[in-house]
TINUDREN-390747 format. One line per 5 residues: number of its first residue (from 1); their letters; for each residue x, y, z of N, C-alpha, C, O. Coordinates in steps of 0.2 Angstrom, whole numbers, plus 5000, padded with zeros to 4 digits. Example, Ala and Ser with C-alpha at 12.3 -4.5 7.8 and 13.67 -1.06 7.14 Angstrom:
BEGIN
1	AS	5066 4972 5039 5062 4978 5039 5066 4984 5039 5071 4983 5042; 5064 4989 5035 5068 4995 5036 5064 5000 5039 5067 5006 5040
This chain:
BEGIN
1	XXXXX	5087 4946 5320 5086 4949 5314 5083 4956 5315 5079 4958 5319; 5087 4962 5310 5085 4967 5312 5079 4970 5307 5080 4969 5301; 5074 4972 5308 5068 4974 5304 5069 4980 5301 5068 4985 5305; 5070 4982 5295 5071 4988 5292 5063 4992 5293 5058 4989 5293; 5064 4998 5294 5057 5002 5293 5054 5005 5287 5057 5010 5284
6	XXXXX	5049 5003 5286 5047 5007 5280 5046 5012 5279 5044 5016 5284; 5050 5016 5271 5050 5021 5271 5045 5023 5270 5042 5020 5266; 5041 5029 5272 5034 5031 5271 5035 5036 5264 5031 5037 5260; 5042 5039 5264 5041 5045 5260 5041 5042 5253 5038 5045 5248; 5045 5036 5253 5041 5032 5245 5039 5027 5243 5042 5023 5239
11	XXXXX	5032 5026 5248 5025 5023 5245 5024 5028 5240 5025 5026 5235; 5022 5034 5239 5022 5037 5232 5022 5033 5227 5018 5030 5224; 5031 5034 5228 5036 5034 5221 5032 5025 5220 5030 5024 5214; 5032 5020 5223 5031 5015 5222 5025 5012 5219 5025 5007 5215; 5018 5017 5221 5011 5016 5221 5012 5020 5214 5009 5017 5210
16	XXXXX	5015 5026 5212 5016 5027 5205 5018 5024 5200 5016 5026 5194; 5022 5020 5200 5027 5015 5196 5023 5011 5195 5022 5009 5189; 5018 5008 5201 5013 5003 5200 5008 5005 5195 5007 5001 5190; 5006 5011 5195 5001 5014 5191 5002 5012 5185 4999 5009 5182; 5009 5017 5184 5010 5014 5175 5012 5012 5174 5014 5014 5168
21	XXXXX	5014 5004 5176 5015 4997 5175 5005 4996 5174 5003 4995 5168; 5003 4997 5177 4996 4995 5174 4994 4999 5170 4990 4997 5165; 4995 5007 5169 4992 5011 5163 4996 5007 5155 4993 5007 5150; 5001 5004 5156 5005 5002 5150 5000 4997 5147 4999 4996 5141; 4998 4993 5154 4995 4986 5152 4990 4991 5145 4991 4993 5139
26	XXXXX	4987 4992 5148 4980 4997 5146 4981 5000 5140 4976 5000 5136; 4985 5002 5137 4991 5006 5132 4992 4999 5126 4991 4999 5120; 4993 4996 5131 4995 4989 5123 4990 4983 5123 4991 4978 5121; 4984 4987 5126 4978 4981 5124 4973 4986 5117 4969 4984 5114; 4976 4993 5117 4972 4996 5114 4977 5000 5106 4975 5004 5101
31	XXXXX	4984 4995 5107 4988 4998 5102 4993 4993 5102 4997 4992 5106; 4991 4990 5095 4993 4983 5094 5001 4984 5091 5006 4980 5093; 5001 4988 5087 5008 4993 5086 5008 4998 5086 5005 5002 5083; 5012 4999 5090 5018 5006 5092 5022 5007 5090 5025 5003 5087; 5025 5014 5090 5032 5017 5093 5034 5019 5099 5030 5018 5104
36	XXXXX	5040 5020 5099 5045 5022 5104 5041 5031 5106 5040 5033 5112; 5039 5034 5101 5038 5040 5102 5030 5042 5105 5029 5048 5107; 5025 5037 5104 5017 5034 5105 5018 5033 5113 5014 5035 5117; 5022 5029 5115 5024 5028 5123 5027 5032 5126 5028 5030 5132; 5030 5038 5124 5035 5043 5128 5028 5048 5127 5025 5050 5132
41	XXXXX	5026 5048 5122 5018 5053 5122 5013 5052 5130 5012 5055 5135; 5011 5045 5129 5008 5042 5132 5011 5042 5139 5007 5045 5143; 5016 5040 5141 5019 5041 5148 5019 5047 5150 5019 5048 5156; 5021 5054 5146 5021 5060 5145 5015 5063 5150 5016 5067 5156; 5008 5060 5147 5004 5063 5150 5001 5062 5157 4997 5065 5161
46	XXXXX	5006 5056 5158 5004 5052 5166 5010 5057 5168 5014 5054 5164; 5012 5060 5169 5018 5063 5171 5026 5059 5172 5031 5061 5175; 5026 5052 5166 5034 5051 5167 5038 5053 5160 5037 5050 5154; 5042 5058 5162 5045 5060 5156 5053 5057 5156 5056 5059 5151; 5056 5053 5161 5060 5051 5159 5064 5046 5153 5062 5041 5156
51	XXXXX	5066 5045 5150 5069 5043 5145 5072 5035 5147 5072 5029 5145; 5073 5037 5152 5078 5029 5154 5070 5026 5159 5069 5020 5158; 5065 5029 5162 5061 5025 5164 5057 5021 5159 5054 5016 5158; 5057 5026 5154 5052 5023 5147 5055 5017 5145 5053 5012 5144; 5065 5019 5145 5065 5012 5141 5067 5006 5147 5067 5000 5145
56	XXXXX	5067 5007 5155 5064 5001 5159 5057 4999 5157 5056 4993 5155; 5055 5002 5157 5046 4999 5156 5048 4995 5150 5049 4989 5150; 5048 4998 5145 5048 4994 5136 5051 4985 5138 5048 4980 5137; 5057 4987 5141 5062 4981 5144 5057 4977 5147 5054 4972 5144; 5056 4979 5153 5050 4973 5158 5047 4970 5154 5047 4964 5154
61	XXXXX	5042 4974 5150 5035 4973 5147 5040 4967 5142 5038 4961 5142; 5044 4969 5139 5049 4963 5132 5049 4959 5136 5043 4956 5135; 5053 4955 5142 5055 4950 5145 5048 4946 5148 5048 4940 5149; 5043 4950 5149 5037 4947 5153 5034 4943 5145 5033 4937 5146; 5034 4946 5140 5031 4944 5133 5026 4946 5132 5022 4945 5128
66	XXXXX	5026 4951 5137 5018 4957 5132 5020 4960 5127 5017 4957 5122; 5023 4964 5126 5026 4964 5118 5033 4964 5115 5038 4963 5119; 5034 4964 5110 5038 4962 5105 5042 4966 5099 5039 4967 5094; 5049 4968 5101 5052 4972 5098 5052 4969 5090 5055 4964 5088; 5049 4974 5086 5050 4972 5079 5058 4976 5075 5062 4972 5072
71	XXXXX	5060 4982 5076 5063 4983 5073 5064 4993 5079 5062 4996 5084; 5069 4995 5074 5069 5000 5079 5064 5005 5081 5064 5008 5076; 5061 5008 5085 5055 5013 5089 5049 5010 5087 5043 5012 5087; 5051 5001 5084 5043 4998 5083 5042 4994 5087 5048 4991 5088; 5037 4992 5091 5035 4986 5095 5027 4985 5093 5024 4990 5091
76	XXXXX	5025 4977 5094 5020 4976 5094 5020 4972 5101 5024 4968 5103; 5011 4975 5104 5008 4969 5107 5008 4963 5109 5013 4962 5105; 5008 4959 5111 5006 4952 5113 5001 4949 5113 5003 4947 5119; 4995 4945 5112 4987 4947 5117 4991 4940 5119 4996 4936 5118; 4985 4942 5126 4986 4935 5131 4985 4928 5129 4980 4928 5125
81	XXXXX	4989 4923 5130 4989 4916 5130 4993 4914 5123 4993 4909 5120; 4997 4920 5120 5001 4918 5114 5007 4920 5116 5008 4925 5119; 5012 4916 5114 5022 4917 5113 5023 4922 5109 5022 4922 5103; 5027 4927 5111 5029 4933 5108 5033 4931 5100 5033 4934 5095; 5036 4924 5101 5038 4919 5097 5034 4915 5090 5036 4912 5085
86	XXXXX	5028 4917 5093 5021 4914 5089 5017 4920 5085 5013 4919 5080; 5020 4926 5088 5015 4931 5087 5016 4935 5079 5021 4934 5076; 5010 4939 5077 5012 4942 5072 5009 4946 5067 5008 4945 5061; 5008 4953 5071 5001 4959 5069 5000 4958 5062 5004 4955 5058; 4993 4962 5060 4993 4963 5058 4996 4966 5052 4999 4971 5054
91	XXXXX	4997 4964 5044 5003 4966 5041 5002 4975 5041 5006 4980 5042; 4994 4975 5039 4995 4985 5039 4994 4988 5044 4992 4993 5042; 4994 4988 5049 4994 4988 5056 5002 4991 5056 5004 4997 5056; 5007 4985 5054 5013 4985 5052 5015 4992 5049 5018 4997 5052; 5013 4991 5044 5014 4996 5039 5015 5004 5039 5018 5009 5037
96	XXXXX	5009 5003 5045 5007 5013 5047 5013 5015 5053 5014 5021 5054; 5016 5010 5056 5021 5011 5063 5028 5012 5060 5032 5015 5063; 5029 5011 5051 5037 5008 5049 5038 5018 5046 5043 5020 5044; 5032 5022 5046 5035 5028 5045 5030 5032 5046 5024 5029 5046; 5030 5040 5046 5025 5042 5049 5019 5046 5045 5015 5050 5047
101	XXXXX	5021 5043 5038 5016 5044 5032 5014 5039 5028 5013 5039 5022; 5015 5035 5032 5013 5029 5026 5007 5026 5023 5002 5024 5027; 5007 5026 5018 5001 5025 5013 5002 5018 5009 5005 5018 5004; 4997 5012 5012 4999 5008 5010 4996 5008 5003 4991 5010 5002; 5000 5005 4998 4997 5006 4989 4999 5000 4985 5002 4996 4989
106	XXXXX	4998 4997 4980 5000 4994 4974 4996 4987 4976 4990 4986 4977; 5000 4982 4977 4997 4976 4978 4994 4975 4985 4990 4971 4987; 4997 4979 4989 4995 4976 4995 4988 4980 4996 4983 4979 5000; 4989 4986 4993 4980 4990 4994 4977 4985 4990 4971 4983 4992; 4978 4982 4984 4971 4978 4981 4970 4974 4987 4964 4975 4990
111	XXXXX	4974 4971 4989 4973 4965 4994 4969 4966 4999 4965 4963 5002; 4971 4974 5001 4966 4975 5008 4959 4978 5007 4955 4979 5011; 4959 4980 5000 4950 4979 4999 4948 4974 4994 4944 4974 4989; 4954 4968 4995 4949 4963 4993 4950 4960 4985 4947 4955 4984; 4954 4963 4981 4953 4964 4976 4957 4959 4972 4956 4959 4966
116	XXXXX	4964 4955 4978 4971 4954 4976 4969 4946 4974 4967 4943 4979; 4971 4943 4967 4969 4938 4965 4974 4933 4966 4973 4927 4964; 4982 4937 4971 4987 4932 4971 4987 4933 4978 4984 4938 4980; 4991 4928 4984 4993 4932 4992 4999 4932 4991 5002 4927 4990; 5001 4938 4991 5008 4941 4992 5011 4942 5000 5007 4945 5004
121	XXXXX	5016 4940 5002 5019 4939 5008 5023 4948 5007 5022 4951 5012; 5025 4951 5002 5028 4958 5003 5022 4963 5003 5016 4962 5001; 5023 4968 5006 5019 4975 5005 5022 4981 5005 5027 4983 5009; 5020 4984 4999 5024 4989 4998 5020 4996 5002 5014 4995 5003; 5023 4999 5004 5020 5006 5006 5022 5013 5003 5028 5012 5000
126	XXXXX	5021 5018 5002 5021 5026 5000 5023 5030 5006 5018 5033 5010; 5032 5032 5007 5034 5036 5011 5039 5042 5008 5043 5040 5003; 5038 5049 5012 5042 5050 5008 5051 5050 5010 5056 5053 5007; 5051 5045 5016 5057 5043 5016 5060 5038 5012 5066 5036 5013; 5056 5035 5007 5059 5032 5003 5064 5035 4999 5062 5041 4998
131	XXXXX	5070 5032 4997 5071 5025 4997 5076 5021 5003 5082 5020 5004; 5071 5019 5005 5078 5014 5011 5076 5006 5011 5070 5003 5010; 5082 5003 5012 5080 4994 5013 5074 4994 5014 5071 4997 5019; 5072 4990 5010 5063 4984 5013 5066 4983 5020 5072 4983 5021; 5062 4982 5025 5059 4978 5032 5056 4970 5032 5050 4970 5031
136	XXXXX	5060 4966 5033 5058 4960 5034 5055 4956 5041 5060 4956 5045; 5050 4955 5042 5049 4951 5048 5043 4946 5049 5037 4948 5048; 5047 4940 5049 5044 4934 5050 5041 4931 5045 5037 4926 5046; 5044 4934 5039 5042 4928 5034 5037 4935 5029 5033 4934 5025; 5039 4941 5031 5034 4947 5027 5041 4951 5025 5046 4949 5027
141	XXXXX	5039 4957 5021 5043 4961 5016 5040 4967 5016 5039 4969 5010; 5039 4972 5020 5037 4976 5018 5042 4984 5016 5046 4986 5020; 5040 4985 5010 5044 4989 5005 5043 4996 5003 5039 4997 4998; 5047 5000 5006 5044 5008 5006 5046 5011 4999 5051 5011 4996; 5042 5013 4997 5042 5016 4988 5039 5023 4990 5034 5025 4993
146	XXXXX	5044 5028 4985 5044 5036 4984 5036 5036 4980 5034 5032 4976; 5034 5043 4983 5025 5045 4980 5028 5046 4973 5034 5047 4971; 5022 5046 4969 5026 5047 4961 5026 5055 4961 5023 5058 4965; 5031 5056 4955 5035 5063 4956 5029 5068 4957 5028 5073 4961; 5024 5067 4950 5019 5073 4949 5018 5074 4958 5020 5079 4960
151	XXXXX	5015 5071 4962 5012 5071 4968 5018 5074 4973 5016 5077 4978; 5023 5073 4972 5029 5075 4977 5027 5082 4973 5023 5086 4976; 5029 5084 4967 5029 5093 4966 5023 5094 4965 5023 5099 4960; 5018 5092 4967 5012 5097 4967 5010 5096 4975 5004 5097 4976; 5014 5093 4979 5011 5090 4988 5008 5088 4987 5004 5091 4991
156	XXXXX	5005 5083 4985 4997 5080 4985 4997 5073 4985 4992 5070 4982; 5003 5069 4989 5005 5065 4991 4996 5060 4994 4994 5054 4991; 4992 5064 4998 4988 5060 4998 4983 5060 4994 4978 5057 4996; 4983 5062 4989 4977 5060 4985 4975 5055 4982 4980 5052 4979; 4966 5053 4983 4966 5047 4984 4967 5042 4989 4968 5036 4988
161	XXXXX	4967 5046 4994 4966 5037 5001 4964 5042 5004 4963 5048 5003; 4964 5036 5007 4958 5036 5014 4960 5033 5018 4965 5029 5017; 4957 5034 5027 4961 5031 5034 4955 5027 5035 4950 5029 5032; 4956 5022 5039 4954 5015 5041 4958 5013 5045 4964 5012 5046; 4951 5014 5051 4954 5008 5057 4956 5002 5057 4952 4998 5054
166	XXXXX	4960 5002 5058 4962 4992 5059 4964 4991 5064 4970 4991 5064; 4959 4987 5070 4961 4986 5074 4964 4990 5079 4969 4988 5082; 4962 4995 5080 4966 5002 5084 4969 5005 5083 4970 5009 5088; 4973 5006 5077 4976 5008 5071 4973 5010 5064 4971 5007 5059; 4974 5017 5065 4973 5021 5059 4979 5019 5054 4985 5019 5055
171	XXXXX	4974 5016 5048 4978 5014 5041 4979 5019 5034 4975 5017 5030; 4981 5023 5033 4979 5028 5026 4981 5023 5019 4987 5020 5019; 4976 5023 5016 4977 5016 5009 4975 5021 5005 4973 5026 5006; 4978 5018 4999 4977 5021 4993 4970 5018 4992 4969 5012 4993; 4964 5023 4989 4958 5017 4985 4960 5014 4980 4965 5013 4977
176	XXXXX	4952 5011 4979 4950 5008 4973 4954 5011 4966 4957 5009 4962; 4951 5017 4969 4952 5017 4961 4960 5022 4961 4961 5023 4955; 4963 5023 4965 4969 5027 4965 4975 5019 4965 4980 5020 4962; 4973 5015 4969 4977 5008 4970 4977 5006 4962 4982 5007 4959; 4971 5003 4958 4971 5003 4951 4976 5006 4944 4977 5003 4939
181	XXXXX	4977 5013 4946 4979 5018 4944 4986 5018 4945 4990 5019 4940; 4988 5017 4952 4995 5017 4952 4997 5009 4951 5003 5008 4949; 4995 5006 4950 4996 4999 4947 4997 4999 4942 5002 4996 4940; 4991 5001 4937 4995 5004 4931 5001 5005 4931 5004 5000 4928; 5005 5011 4933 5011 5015 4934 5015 5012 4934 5021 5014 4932
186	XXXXX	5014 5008 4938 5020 5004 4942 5019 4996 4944 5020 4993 4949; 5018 4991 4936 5015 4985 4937 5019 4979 4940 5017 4973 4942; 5026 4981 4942 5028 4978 4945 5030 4980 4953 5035 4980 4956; 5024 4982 4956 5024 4983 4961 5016 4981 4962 5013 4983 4966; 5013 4977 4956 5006 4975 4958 5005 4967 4958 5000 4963 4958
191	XXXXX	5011 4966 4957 5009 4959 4952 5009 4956 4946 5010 4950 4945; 5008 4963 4940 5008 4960 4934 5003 4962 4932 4999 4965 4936; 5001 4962 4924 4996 4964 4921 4990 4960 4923 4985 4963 4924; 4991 4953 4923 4984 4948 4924 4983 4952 4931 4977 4954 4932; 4986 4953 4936 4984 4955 4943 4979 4961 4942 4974 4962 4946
196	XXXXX	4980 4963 4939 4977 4973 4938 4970 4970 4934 4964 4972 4936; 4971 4965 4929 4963 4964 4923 4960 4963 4929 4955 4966 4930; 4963 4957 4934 4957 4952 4936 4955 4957 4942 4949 4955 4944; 4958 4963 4945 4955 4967 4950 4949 4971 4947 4945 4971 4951; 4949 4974 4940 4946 4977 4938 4938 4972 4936 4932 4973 4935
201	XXXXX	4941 4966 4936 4935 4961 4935 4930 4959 4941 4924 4957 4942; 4937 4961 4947 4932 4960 4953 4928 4964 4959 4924 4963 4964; 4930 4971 4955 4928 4978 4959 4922 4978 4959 4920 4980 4954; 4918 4977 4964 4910 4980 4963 4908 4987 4961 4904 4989 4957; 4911 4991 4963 4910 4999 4962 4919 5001 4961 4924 4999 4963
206	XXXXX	4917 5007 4955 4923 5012 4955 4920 5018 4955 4916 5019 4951; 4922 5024 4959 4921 5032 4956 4925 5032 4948 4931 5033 4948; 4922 5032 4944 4927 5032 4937 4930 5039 4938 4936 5041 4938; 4925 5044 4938 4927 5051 4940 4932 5052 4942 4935 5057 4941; 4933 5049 4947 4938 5050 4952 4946 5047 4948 4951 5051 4948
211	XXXXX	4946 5042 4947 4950 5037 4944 4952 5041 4936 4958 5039 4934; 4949 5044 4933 4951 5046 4927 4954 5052 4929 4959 5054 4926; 4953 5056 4935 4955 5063 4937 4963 5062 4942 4968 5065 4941; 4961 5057 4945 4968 5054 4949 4975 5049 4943 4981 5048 4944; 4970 5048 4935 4977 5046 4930 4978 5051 4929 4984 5053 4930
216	XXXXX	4974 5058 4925 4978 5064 4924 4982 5066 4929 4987 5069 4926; 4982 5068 4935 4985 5071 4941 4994 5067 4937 4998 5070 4935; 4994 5061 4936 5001 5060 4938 5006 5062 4932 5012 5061 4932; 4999 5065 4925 5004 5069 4923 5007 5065 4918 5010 5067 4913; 5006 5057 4918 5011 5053 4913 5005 5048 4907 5002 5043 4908
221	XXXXX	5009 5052 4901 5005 5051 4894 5003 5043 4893 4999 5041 4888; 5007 5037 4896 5006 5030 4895 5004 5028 4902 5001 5023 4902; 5004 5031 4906 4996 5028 4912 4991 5031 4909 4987 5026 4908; 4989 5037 4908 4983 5039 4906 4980 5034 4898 4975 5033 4896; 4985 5032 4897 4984 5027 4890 4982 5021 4892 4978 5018 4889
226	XXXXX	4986 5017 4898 4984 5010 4902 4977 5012 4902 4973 5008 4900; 4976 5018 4906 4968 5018 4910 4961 5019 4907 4955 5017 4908; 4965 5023 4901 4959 5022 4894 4960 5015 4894 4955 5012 4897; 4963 5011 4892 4965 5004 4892 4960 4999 4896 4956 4995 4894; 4961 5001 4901 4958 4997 4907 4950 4996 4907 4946 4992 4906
231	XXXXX	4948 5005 4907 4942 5006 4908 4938 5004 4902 4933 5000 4903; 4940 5005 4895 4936 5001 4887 4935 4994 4889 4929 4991 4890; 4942 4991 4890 4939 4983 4890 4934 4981 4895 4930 4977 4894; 4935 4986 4902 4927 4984 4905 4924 4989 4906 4924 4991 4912; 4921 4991 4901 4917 4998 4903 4911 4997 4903 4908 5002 4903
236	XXXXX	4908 4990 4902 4900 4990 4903 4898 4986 4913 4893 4985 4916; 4905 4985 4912 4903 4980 4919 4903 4988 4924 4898 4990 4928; 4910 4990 4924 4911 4997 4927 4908 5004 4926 4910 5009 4929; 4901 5005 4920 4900 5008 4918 4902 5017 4919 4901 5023 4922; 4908 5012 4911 4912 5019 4910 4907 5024 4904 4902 5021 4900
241	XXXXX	4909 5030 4903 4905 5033 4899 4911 5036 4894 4917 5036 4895; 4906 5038 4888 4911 5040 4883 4914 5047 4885 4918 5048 4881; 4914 5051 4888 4918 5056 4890 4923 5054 4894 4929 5056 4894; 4921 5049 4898 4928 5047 4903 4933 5044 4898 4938 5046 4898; 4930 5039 4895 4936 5038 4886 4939 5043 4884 4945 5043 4884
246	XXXXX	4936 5049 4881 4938 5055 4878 4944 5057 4884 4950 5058 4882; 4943 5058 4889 4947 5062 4894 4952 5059 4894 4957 5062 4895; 4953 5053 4894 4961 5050 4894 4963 5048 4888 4969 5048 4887; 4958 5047 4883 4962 5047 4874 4965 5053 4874 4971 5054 4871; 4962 5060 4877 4966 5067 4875 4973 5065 4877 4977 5065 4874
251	XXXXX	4973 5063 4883 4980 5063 4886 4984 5058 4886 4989 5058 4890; 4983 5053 4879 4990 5048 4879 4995 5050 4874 4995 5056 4872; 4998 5045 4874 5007 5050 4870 5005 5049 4863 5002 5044 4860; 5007 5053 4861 5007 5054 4854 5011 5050 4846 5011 5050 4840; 5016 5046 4852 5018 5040 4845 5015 5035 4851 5013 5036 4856
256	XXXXX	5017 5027 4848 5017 5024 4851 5021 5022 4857 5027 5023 4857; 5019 5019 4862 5022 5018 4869 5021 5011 4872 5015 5010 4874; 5025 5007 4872 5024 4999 4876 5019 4996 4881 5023 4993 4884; 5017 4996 4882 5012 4996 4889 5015 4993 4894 5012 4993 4899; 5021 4989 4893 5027 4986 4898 5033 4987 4897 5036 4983 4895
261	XXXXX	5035 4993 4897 5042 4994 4895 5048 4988 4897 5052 4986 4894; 5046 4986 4902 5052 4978 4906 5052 4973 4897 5057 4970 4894; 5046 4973 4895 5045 4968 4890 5044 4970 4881 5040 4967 4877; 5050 4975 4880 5047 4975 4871 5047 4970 4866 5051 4969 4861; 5045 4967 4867 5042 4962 4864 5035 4961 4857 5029 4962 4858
266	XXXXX	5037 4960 4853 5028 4959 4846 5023 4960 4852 5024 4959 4858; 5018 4963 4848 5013 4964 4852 5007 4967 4845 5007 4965 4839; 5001 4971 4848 4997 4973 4843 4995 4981 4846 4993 4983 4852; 4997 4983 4840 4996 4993 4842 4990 4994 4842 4987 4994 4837; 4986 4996 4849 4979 4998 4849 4981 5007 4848 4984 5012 4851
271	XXXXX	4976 5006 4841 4978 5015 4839 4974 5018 4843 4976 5024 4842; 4969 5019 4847 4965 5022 4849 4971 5026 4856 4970 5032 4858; 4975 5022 4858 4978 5021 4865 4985 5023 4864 4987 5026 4868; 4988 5020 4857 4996 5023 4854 4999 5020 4861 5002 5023 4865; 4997 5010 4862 4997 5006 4866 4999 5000 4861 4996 4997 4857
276	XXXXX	5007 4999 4863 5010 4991 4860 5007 4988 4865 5009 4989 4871; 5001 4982 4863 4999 4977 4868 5001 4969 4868 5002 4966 4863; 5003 4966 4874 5006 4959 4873 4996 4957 4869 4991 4960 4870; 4999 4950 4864 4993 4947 4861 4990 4943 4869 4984 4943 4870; 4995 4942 4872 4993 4937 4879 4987 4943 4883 4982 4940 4886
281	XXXXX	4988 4950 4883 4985 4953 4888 4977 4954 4883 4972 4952 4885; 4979 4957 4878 4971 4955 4874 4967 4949 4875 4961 4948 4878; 4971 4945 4872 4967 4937 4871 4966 4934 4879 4963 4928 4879; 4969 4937 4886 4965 4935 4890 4968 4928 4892 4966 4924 4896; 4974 4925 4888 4975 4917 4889 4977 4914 4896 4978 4909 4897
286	XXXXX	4976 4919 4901 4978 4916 4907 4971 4914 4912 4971 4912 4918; 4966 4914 4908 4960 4914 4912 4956 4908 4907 4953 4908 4902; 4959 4902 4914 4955 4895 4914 4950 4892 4913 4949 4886 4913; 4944 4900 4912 4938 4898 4912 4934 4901 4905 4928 4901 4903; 4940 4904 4901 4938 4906 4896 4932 4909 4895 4928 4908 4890
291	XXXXX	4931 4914 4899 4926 4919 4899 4927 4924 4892 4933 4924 4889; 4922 4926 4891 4924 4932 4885 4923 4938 4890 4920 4938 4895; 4929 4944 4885 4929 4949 4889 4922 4953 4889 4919 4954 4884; 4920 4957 4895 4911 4962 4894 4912 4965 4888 4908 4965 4883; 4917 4969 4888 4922 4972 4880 4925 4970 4879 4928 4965 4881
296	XXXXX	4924 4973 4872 4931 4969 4868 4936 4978 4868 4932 4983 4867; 4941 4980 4870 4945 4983 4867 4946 4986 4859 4946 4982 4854; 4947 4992 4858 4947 4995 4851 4954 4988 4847 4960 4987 4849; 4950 4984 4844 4954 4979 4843 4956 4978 4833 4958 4973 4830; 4952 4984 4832 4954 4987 4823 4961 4990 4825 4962 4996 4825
301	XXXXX	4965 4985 4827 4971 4988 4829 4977 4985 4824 4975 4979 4822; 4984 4987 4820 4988 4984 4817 4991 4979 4822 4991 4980 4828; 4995 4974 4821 4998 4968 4822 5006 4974 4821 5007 4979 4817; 5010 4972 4827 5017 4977 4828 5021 4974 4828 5020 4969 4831; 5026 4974 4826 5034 4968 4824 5038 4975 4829 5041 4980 4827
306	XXXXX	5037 4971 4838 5043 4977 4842 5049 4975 4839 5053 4973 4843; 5051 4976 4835 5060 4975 4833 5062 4981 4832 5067 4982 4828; 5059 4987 4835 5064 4992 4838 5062 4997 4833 5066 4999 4830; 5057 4998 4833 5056 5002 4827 5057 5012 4831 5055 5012 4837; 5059 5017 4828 5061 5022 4832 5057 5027 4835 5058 5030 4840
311	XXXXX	5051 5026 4830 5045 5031 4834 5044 5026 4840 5045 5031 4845; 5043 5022 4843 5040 5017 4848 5045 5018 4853 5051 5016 4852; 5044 5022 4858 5047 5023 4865 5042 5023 4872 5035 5024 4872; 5047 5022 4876 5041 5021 4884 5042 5027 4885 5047 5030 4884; 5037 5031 4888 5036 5037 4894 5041 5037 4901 5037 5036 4906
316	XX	5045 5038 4902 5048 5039 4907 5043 5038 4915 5038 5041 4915; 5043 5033 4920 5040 5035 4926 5043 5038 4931 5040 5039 4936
């Protein structure tokens, strides 16, 4: 048998490879989700800039079951003693890796502070690469939705959120009171009117300030009319003051407007608001415990027969 001799000139190259085989370990105990472009960064700084070594390493690491290819430049982690098969980050975690502005908002921000009275398996996010297919994995939905327009032409996409660690992952969420707001806007991307009352029922604190200045930003005469809406029925729990009413009464539409365009249907014209409201959403009939509301709503309101009467239009969103 002949004994080959060891090459001395590469122990280096080997003792190197070994390195970032262990720096990688180190890399995905501290970043539960990644991209393809966070690991070329990251091996960058160790000095491996190859393209084809990065996607061996990716490879290895998949096959060993440290992490797990979600979709394209996305991978997540693995932690030790669980099946890549089994596994399954965090959804907002998720969320901030599927593009590189994303702001999660609508139902899925009630949810992540707390607020969301249904569990929804979809999450919508705020990119401005929307609009492209939802992202499905593993029984999740998450759904990229365009910033509303006033925000796209004034830049001002982030107004209103805030970044949150999670778990070694910066998250940008929309708030409390910006998440509210834009549920307003956009009620089928929250769940529904009972989803939006019963948040507003369950919010310990709002900057109303904030939340009144964030419905005028977007500029549209039937949110600012929802948000006066929102804020009267509970303005003593949330204490609202009469100028924060005043500031959105200036700014609703000036004939009547649906407060569900999806649904024209009878309803009752709250004149304060130039608000067609369902009787279900006043009267509150989906809450089992028959609580009375802390307010009542400007409810010296006329009784409305929607049957298409011509002044009554929705506001464009």
């Amino acid at each position: 048998m002949t004994i080959q001799p060891i090459d001395t000139n590469n122990i280096g190259i080997y003792d190197s490879h070994c390195q970032v085989m262990l720096s990688l370990a180190t890399f995905f105990a501290t970043h539960p989700v990644f991209t393809t472009d966070e690991v070329a960064a990251y091996l960058a700084e160790r000095g491996t800039t190859s393209p084809r070594t990065r996607s061996n390493l990716l490879q290895h690491h998949a096959r060993r079951g440290h992490i797990v290819h979600m979709r394209r430049s996305v991978w997540a982690a693995v932690p030790p003693g669980v099946t890549p098969e089994q596994w399954s980050p965090d959804p907002y975690t998720i969320c901030a890796r599927l593009a590189p502005d994303t702001i999660v908002g609508y139902h899925a921000a009630l949810a992540f502070h707390g607020l969301a009275y249904t569990v929804w398996s979809e999450y919508a996010y705020l990119t401005a690469l929307a609009p492209r297919p939802p992202f499905e994995w593993r029984g999740m939905t998450f759904r990229p939705v365009a910033h509303p327009a006033a925000l796209r032409r004034t830049r001002r996409e982030t107004a209103g959120t805030t970044v949150v660690d999670r778990g070694g992952v910066d998250v940008r969420v929309t708030t409390p009171e910006r998440t509210l707001v834009d549920c307003l806007h956009r009620p089928e991307l929250a769940g529904g009117w009972e989803e939006i009352w019963r948040a507003a029922e369950t919010v310990q604190y709002l900057n109303i300030g904030a939340l009144v200045d964030y419905a005028l930003l977007l500029g549209n005469a039937t949110t600012a009319a929802k948000a006066g809406l929102l804020l009267e029925t509970h303005r003593t729990a949330l204490g609202v003051t009469v100028r924060d009413l005043e500031r959105l009464e200036a700014a609703r539409p000036h004939a009547a407007h649906y407060l569900d365009r999806h649904t024209r249907r009878g309803g009752r014209l709250l004149q304060r608001w130039n608000l067609i409201v369902p009787e279900a959403l006043i009267a509150r009939t989906w809450d089992e415990f028959s609580d009375t509301p802390d307010d009542t709503a400007d409810l010296n309101a006329t009784n409305y027969d929607g049957d298409g009467d011509g002044a009554v239009f929705e506001e464009g969103i």
